[in-house]
C-alpha positions as CSV (number, residue, x, y, z in Angstrom):
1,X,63.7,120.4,160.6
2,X,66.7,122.3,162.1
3,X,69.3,120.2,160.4
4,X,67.4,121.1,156.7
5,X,67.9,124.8,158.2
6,X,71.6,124.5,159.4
7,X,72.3,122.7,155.9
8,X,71.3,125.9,153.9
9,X,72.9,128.2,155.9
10,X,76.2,126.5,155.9
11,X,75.9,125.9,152.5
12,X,77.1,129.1,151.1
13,X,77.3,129.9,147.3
14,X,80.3,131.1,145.9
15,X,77.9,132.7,143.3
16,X,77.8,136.6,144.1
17,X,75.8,139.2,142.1
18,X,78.9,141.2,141.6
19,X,80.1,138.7,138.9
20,X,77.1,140.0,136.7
21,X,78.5,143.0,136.4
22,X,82.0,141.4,136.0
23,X,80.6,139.6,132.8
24,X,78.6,142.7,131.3
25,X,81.8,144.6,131.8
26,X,83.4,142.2,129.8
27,X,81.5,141.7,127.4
28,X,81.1,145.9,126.9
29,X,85.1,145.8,126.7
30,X,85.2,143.2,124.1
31,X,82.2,145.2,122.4
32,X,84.6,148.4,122.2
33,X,87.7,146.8,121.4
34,X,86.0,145.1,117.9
35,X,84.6,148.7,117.0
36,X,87.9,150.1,117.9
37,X,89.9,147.6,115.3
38,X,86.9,148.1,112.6
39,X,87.2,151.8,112.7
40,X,88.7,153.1,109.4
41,X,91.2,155.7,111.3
42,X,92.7,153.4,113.8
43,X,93.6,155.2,117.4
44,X,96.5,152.8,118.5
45,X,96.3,154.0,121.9
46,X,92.8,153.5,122.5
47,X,93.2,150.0,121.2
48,X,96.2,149.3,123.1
49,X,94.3,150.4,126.2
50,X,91.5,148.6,125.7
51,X,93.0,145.2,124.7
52,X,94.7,145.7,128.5
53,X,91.6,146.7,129.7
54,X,90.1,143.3,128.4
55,X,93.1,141.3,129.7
56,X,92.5,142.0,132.9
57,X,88.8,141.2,132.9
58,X,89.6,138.4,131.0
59,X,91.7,137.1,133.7
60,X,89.4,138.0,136.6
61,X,86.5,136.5,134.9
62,X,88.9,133.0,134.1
63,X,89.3,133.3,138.3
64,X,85.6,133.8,139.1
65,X,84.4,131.1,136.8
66,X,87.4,128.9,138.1
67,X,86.3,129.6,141.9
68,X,82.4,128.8,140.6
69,X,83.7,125.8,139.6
70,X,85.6,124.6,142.7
């Protein structure tokens, strides 16, 4: 019975609830950036800066999934 105990405790998962909110965040980016783009009077800035925005959480995401994964 105590090696089934040790087993789960050394058996961490690399799943954290923080990468919810990574996701969510993501997907509310990519959610902004299409309205952005669909908008009749384009801001350029705001769309520049959100494209960055969802670059980064792109790349994070790519990192968490990759780290899931491993």
């Amino acid at each position: 019975m105590m090696i089934l105990a040790e087993a789960a405790t050394t058996a961490a998962s690399k799943f954290n609830t923080f990468d919810i909110f990574m996701i969510l965040f993501t997907i509310l980016i990519l959610i902004g950036v299409v309205r952005l783009v669909t908008q009749p009077v384009k801001n350029k800035f705001a769309i520049g800066f959100s494209i960055v925005c969802l670059l980064v959480f792109l790349a994070s995401d790519f990192a968490m999934v990759k780290e899931w994964m491993s």
